[in-house]
mmCIF file as gemmi writes it, N, C-alpha and C atoms, coordinates in Angstrom:
data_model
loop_
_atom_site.group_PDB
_atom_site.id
_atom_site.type_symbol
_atom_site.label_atom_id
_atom_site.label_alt_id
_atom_site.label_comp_id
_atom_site.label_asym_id
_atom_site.label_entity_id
_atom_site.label_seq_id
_atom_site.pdbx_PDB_ins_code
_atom_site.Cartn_x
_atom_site.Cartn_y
_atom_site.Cartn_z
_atom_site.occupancy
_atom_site.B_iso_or_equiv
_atom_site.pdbx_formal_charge
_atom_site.auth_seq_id
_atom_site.auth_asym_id
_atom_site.pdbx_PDB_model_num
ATOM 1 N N . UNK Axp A 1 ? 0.845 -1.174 0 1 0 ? 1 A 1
ATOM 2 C CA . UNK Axp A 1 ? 0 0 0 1 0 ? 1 A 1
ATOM 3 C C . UNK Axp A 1 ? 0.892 1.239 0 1 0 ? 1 A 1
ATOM 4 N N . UNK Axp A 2 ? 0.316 2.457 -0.57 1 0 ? 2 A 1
ATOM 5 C CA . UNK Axp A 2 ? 1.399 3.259 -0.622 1 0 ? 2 A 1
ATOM 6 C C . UNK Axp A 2 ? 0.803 4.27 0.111 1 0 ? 2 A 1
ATOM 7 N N . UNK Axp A 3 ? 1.836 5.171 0.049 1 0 ? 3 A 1
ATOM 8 C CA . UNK Axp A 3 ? 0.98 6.285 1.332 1 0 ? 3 A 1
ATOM 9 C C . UNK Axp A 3 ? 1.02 7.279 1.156 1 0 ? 3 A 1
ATOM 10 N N . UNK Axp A 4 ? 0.206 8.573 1.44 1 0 ? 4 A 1
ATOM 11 C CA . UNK Axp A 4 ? 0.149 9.775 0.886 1 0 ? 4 A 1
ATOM 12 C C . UNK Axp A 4 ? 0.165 10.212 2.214 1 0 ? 4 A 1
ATOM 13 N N . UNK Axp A 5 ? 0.896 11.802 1.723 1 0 ? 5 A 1
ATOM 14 C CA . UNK Axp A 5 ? 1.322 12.747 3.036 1 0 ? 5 A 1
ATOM 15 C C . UNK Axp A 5 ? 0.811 13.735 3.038 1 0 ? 5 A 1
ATOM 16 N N . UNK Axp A 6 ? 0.135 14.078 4.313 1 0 ? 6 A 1
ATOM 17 C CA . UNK Axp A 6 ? -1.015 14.961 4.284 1 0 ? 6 A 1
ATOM 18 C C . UNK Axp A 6 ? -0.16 15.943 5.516 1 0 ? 6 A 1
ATOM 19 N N . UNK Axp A 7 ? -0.99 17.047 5.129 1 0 ? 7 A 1
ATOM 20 C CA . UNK Axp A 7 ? -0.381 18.012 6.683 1 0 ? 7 A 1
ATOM 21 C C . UNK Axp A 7 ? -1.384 18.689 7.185 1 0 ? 7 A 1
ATOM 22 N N . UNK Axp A 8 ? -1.817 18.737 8.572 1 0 ? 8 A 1
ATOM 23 C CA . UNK Axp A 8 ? -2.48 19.545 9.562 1 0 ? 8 A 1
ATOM 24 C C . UNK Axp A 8 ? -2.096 20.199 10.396 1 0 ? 8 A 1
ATOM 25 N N . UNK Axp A 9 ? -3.098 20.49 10.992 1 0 ? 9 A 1
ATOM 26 C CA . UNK Axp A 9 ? -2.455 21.74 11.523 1 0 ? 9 A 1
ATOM 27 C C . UNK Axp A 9 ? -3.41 21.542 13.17 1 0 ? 9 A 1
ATOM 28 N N . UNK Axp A 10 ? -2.879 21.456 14.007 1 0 ? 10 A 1
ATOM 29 C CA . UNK Axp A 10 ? -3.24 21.416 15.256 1 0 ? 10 A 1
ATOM 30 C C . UNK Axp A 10 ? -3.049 22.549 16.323 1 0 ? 10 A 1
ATOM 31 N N . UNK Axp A 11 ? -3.838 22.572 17.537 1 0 ? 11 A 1
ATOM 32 C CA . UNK Axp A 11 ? -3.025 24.048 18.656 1 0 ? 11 A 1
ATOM 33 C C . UNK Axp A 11 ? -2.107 22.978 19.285 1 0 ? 11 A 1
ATOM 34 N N . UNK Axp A 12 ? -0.962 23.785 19.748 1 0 ? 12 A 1
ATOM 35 C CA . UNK Axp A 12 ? -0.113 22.777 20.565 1 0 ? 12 A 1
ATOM 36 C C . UNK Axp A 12 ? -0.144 21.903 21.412 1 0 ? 12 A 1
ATOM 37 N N . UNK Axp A 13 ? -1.53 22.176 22.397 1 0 ? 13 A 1
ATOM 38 C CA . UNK Axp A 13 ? -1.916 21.158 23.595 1 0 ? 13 A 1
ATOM 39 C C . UNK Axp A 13 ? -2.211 20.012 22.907 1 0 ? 13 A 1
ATOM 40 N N . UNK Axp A 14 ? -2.797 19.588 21.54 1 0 ? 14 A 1
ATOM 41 C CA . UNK Axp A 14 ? -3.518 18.981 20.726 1 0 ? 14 A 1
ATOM 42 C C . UNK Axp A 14 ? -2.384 17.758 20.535 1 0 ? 14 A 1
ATOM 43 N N . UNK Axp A 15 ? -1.526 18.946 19.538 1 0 ? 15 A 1
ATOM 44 C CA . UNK Axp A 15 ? -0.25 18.182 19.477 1 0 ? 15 A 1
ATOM 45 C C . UNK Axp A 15 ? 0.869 17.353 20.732 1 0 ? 15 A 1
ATOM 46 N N . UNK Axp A 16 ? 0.81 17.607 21.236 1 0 ? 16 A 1
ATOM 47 C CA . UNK Axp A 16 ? 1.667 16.913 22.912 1 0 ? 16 A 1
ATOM 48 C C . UNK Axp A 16 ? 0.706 15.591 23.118 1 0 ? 16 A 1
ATOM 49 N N . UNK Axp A 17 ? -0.818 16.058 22.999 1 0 ? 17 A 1
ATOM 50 C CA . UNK Axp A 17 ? -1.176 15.018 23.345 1 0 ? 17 A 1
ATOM 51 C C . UNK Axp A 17 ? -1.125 13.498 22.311 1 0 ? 17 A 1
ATOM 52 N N . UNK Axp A 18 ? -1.469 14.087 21.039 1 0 ? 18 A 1
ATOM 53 C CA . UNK Axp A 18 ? -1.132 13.11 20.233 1 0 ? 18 A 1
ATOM 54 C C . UNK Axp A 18 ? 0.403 12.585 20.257 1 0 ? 18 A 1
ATOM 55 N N . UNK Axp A 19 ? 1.107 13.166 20.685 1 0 ? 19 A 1
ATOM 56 C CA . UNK Axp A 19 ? 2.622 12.621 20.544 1 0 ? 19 A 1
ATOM 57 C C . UNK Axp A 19 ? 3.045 11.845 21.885 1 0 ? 19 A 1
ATOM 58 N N . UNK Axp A 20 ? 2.181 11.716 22.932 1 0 ? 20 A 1
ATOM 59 C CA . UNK Axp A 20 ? 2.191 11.409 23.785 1 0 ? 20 A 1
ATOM 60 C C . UNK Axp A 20 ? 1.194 9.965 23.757 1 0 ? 20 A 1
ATOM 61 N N . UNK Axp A 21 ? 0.065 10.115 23.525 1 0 ? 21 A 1
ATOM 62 C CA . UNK Axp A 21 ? -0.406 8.805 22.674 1 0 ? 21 A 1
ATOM 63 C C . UNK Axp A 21 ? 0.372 7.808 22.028 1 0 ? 21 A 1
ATOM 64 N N . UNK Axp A 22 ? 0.876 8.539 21.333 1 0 ? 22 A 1
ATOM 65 C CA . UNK Axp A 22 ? 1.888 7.652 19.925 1 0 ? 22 A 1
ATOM 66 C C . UNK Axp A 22 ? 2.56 6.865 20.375 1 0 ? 22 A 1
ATOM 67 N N . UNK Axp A 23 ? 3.349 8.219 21.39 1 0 ? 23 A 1
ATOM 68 C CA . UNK Axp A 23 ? 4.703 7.435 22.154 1 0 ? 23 A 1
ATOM 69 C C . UNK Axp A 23 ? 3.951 6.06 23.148 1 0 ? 23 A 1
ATOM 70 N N . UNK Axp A 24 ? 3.362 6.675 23.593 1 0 ? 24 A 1
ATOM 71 C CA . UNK Axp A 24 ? 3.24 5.583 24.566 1 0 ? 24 A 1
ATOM 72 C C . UNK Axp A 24 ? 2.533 4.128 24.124 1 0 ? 24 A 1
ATOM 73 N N . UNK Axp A 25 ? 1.928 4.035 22.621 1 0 ? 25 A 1
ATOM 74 C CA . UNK Axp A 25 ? 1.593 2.767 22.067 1 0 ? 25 A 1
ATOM 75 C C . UNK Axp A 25 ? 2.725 2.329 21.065 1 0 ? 25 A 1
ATOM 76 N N . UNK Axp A 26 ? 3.916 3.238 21.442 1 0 ? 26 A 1
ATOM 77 C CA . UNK Axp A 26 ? 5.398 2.666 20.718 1 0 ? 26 A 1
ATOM 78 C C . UNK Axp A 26 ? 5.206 3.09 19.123 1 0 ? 26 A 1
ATOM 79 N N . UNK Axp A 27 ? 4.733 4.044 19.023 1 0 ? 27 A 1
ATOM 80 C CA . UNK Axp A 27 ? 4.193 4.037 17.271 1 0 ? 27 A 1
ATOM 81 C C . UNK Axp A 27 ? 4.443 5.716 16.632 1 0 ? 27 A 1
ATOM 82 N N . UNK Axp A 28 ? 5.037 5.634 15.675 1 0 ? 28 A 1
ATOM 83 C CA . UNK Axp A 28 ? 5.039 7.076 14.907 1 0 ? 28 A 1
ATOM 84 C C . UNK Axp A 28 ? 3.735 7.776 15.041 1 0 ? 28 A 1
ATOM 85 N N . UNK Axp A 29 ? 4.227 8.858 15.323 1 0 ? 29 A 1
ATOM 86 C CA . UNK Axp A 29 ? 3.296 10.254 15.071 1 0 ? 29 A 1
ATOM 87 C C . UNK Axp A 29 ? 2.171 9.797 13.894 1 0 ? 29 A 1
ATOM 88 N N . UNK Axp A 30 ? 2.832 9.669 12.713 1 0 ? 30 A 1
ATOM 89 C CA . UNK Axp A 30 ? 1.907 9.233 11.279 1 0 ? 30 A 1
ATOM 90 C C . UNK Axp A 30 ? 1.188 8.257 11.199 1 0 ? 30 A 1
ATOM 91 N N . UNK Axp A 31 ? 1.555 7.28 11.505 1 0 ? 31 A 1
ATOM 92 C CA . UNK Axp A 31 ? 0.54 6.195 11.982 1 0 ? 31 A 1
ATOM 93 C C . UNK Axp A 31 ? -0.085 5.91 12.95 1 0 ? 31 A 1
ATOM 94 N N . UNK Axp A 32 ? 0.136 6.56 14.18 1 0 ? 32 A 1
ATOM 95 C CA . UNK Axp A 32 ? -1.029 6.803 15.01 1 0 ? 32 A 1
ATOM 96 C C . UNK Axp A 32 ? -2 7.931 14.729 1 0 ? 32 A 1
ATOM 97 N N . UNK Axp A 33 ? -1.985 8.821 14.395 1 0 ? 33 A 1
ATOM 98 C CA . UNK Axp A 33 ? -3.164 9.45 13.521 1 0 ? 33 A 1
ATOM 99 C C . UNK Axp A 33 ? -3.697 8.677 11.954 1 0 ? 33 A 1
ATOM 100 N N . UNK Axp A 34 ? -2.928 7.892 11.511 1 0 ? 34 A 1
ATOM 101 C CA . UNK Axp A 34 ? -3.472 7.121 10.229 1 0 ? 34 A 1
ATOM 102 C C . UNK Axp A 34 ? -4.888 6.038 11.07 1 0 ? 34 A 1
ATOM 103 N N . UNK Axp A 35 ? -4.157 5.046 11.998 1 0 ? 35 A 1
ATOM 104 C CA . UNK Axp A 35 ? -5.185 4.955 12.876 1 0 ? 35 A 1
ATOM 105 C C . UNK Axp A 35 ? -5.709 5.112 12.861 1 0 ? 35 A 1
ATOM 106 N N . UNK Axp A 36 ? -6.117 6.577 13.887 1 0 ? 36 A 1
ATOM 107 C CA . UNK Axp A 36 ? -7.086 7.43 14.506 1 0 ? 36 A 1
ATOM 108 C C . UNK Axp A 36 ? -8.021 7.524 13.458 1 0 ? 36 A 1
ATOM 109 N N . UNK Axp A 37 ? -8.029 7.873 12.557 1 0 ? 37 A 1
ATOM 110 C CA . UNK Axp A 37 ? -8.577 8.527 11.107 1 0 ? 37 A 1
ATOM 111 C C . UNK Axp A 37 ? -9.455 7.723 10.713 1 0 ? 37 A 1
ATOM 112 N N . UNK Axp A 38 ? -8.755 6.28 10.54 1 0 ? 38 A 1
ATOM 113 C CA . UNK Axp A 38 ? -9.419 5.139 10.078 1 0 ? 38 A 1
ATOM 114 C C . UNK Axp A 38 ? -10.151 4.451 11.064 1 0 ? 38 A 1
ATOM 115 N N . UNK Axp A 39 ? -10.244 4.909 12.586 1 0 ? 39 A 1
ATOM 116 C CA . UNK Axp A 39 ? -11.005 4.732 13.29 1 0 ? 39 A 1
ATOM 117 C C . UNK Axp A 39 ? -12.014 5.444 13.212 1 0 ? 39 A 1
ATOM 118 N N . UNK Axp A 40 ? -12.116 6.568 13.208 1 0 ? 40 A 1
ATOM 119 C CA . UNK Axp A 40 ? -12.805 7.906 12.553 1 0 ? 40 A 1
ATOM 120 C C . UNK Axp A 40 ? -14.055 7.755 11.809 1 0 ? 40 A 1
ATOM 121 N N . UNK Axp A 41 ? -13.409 7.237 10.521 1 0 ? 41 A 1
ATOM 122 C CA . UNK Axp A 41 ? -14.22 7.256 9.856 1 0 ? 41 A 1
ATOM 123 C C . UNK Axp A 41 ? -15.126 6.13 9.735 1 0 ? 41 A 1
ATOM 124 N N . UNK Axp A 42 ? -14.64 5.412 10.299 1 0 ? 42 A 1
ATOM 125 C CA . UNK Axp A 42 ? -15.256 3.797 10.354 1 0 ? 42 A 1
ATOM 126 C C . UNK Axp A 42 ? -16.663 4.145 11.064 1 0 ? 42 A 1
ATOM 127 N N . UNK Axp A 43 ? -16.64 4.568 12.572 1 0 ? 43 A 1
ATOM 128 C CA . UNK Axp A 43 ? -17.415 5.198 13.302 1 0 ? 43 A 1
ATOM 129 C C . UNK Axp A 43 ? -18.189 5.833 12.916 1 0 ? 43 A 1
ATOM 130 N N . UNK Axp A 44 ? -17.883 7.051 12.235 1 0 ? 44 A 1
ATOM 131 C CA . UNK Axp A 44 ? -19.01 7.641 11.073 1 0 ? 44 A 1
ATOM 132 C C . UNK Axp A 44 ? -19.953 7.012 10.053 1 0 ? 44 A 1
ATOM 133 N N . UNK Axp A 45 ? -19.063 5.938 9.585 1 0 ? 45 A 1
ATOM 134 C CA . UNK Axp A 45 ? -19.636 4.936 8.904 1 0 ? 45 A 1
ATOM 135 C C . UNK Axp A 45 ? -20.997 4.577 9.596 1 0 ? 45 A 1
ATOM 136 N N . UNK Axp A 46 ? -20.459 3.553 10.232 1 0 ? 46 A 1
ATOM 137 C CA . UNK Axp A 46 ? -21.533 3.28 11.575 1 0 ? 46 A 1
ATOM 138 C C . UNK Axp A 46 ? -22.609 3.556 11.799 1 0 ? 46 A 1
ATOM 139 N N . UNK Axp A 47 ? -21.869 5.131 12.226 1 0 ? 47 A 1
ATOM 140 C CA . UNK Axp A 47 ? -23.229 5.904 12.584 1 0 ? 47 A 1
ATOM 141 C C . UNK Axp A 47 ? -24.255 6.3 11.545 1 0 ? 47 A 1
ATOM 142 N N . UNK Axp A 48 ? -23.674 6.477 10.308 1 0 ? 48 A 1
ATOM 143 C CA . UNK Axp A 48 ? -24.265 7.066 9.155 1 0 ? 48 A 1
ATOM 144 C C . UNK Axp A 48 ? -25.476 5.578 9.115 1 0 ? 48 A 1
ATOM 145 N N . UNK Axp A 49 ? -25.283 4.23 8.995 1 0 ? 49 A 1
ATOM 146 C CA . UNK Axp A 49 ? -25.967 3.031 8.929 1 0 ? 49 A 1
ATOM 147 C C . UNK Axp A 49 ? -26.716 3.12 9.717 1 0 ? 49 A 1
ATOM 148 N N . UNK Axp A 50 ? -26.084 3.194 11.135 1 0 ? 50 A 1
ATOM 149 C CA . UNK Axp A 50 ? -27.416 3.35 11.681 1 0 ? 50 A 1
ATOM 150 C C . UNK Axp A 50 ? -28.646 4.074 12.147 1 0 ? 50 A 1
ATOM 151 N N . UNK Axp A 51 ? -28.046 5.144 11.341 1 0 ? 51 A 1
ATOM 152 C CA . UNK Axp A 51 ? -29.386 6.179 11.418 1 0 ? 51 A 1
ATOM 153 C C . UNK Axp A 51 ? -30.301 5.708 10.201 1 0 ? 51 A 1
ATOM 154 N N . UNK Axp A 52 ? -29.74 5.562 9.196 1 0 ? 52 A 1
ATOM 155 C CA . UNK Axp A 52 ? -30.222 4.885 7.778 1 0 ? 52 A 1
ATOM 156 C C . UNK Axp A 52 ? -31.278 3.786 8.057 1 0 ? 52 A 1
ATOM 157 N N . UNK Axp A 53 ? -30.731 3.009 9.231 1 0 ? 53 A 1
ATOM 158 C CA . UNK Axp A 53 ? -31.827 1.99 9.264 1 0 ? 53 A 1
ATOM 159 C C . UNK Axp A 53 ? -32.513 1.829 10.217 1 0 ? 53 A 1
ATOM 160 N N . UNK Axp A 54 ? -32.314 2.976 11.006 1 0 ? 54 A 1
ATOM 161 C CA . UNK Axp A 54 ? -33.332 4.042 11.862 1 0 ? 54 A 1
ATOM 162 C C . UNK Axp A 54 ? -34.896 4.226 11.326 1 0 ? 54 A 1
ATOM 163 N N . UNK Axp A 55 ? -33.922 4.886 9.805 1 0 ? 55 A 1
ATOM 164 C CA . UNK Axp A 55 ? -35.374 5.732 9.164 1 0 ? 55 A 1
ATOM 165 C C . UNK Axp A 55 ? -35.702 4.656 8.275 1 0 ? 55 A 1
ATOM 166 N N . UNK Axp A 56 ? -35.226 3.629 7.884 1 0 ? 56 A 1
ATOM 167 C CA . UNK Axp A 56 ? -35.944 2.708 7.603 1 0 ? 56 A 1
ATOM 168 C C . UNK Axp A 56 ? -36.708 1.642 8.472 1 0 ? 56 A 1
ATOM 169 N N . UNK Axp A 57 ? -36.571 1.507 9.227 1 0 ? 57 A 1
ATOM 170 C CA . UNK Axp A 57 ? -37.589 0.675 10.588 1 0 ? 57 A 1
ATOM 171 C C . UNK Axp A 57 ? -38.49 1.789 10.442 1 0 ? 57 A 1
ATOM 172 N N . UNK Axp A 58 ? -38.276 3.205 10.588 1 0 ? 58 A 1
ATOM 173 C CA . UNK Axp A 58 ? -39.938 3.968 10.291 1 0 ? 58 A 1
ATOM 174 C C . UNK Axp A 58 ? -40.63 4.014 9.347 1 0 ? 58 A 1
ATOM 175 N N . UNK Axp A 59 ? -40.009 3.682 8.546 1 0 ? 59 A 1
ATOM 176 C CA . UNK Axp A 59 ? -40.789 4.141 6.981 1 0 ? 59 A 1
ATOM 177 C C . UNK Axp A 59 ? -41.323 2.869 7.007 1 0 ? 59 A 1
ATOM 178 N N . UNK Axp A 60 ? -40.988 1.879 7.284 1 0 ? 60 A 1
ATOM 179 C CA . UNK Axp A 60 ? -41.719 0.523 6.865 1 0 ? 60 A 1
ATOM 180 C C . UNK Axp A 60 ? -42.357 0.219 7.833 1 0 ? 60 A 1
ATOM 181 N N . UNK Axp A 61 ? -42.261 0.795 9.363 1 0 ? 61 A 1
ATOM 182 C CA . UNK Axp A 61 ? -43.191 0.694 10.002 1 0 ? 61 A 1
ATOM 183 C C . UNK Axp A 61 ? -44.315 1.536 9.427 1 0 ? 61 A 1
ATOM 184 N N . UNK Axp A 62 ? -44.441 2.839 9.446 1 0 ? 62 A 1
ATOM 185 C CA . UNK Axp A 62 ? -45.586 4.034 8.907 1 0 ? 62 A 1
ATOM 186 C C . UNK Axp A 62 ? -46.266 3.235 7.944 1 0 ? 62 A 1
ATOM 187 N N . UNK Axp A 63 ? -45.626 2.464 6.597 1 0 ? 63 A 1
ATOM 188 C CA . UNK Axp A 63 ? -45.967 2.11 6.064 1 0 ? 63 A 1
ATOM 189 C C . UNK Axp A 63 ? -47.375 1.103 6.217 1 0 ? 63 A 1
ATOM 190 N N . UNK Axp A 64 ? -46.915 0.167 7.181 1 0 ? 64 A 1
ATOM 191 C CA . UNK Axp A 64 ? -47.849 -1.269 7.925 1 0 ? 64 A 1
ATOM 192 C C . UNK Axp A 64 ? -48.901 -0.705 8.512 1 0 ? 64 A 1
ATOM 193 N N . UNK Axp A 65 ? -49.04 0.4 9.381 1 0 ? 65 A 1
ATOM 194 C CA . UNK Axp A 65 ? -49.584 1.59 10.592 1 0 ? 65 A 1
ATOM 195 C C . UNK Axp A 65 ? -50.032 2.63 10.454 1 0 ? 65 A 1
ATOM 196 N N . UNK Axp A 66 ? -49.621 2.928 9.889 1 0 ? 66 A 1
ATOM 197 C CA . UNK Axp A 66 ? -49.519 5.001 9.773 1 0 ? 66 A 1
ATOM 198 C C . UNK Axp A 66 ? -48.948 5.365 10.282 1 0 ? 66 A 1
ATOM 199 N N . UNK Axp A 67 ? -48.978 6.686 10.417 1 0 ? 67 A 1
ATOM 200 C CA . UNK Axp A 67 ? -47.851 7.839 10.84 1 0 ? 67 A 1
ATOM 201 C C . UNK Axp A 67 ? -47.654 7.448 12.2 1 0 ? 67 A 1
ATOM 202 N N . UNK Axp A 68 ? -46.429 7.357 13.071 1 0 ? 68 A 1
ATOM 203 C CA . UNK Axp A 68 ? -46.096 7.215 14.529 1 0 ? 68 A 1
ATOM 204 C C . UNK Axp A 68 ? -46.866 8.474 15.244 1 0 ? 68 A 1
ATOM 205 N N . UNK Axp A 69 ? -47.467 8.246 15.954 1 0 ? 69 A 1
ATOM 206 C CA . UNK Axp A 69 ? -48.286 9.779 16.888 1 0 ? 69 A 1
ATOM 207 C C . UNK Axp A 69 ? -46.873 10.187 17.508 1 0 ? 69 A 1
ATOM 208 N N . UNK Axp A 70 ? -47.541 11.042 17.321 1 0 ? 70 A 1
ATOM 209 C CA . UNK Axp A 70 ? -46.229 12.753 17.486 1 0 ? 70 A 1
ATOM 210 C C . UNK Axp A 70 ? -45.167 12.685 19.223 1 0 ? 70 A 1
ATOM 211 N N . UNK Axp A 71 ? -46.103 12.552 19.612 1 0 ? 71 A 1
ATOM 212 C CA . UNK Axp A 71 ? -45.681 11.579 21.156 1 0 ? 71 A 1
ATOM 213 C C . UNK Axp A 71 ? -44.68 10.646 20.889 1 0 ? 71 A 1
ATOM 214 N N . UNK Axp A 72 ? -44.715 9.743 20.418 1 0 ? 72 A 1
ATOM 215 C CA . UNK Axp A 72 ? -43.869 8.897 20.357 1 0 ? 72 A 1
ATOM 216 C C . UNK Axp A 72 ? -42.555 9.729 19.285 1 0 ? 72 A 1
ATOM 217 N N . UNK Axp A 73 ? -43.034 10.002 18.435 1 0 ? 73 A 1
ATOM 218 C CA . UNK Axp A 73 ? -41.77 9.912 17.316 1 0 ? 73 A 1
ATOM 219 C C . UNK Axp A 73 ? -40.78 10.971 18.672 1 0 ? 73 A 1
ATOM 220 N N . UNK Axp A 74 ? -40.936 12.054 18.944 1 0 ? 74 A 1
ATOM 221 C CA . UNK Axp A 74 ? -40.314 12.739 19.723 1 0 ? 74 A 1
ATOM 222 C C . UNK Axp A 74 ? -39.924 11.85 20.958 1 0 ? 74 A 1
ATOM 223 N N . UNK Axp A 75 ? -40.679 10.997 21.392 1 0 ? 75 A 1
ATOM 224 C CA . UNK Axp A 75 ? -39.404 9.992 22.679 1 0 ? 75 A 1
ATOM 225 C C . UNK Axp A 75 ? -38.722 9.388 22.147 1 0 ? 75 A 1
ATOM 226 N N . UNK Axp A 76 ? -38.772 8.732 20.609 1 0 ? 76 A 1
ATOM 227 C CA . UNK Axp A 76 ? -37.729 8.104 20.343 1 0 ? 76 A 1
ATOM 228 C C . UNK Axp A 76 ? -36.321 8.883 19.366 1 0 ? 76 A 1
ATOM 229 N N . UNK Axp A 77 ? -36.845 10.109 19.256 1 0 ? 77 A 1
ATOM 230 C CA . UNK Axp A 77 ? -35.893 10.963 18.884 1 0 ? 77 A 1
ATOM 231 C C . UNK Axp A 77 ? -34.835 11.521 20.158 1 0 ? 77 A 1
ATOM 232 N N . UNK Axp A 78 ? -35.565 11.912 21.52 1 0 ? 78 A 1
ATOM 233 C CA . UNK Axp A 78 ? -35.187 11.637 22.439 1 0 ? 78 A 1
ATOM 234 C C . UNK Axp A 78 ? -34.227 10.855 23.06 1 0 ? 78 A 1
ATOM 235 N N . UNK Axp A 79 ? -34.595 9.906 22.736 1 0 ? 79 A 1
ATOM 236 C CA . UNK Axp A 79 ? -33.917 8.262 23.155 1 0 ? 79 A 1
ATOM 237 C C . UNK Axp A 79 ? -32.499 8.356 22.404 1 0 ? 79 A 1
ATOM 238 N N . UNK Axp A 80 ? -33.062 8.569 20.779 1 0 ? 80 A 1
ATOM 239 C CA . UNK Axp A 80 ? -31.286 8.761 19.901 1 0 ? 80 A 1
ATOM 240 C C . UNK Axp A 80 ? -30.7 9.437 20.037 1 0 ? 80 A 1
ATOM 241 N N . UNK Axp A 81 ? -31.63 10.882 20.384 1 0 ? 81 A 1
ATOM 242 C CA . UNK Axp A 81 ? -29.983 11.593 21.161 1 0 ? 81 A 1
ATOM 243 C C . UNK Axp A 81 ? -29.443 11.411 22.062 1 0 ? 81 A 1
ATOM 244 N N . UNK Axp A 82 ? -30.133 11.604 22.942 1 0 ? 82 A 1
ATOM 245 C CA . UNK Axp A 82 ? -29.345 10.289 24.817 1 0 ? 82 A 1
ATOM 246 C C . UNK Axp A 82 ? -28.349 9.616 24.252 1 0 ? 82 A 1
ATOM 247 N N . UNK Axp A 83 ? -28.645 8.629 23.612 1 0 ? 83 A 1
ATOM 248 C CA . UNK Axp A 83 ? -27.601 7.595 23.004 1 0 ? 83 A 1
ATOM 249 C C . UNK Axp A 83 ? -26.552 7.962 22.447 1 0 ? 83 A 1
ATOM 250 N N . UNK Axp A 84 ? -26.699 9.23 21.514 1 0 ? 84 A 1
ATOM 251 C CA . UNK Axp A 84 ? -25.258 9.444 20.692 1 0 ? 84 A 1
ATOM 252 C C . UNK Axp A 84 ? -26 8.795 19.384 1 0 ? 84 A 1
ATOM 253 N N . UNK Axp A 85 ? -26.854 8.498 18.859 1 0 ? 85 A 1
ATOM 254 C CA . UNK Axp A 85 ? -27.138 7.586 18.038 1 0 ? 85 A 1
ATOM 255 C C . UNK Axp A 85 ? -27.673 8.867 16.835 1 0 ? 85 A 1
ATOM 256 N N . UNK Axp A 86 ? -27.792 10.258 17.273 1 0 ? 86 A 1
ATOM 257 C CA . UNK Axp A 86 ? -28.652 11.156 16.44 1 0 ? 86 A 1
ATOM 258 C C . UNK Axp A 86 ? -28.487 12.187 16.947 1 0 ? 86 A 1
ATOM 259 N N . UNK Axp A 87 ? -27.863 13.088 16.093 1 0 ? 87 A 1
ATOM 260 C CA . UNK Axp A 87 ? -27.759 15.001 16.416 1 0 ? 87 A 1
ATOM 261 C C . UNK Axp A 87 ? -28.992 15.647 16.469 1 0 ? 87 A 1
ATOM 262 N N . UNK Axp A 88 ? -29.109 16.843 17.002 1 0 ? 88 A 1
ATOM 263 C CA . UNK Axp A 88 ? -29.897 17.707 17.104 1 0 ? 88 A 1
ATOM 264 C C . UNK Axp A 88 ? -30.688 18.074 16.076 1 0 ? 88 A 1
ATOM 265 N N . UNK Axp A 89 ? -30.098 17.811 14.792 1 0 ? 89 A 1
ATOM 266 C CA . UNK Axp A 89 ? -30.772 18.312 13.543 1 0 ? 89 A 1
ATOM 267 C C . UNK Axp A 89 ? -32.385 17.8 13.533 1 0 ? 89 A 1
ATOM 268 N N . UNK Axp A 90 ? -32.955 18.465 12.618 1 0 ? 90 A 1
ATOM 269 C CA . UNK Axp A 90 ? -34.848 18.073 12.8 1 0 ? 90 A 1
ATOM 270 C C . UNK Axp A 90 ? -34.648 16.921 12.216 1 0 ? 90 A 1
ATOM 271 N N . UNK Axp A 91 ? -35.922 16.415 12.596 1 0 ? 91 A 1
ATOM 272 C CA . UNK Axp A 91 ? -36.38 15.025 11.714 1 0 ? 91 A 1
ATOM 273 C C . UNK Axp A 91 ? -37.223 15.505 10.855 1 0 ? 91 A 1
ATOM 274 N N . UNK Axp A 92 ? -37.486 14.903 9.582 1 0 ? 92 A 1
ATOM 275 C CA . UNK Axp A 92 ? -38.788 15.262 8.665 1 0 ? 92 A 1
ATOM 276 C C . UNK Axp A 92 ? -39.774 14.696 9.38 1 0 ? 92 A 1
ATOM 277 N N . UNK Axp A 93 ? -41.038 15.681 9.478 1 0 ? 93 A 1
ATOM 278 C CA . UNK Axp A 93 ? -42.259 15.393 9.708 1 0 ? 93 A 1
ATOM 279 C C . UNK Axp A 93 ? -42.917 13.933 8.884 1 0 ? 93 A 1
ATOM 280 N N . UNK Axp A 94 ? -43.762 13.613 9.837 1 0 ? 94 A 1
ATOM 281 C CA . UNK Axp A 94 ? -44.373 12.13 9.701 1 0 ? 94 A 1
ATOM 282 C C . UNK Axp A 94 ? -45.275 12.283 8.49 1 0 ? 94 A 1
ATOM 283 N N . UNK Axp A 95 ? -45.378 11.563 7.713 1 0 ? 95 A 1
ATOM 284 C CA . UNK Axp A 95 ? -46.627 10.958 6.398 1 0 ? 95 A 1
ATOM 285 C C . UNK Axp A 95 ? -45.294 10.957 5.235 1 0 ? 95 A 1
């Protein structure tokens, strides 16, 4: 695999700490943020799925039912943010 070199830019506390990380899992600066990154994004991944099949358990529920009463959709919007599972952003309205 070959590797491309990227540069950022961090505040210094940022930096100590990552170099302090590194060091202490015995590993270059570059590949412990290559890591990190690819941990990163994996996670995002993740999360991106499982919101996806979030709104698909609703849609195919609504579908079977009808619209979730307004009550509910808001506790379980509730519930995903508690979790980490869903940002603040709105949900589209039900139908």
């Amino acid at each position: 695999m070959t590797a491309r070199k990227l540069s950022i830019s961090v505040p210094p506390e940022v930096e100590a700490t990552i170099k302090e990380a590194a060091a202490e899992e015995g590993k270059p600066v570059s590949a412990w943020l290559a890591e990190a990154a690819v941990e990163k994004a994996h996670a995002a991944a993740l999360h991106a799925a499982g919101r996806a099949a979030a709104r698909e358990l609703v849609a195919e529920y609504e579908t079977e039912h009808g619209s979730l009463p307004e009550e509910s959709r808001s506790r379980a919007r509730q519930f995903l943010i508690e979790a980490g599972l869903l940002d603040e952003e709105p949900w589209p309205a039900a139908g």
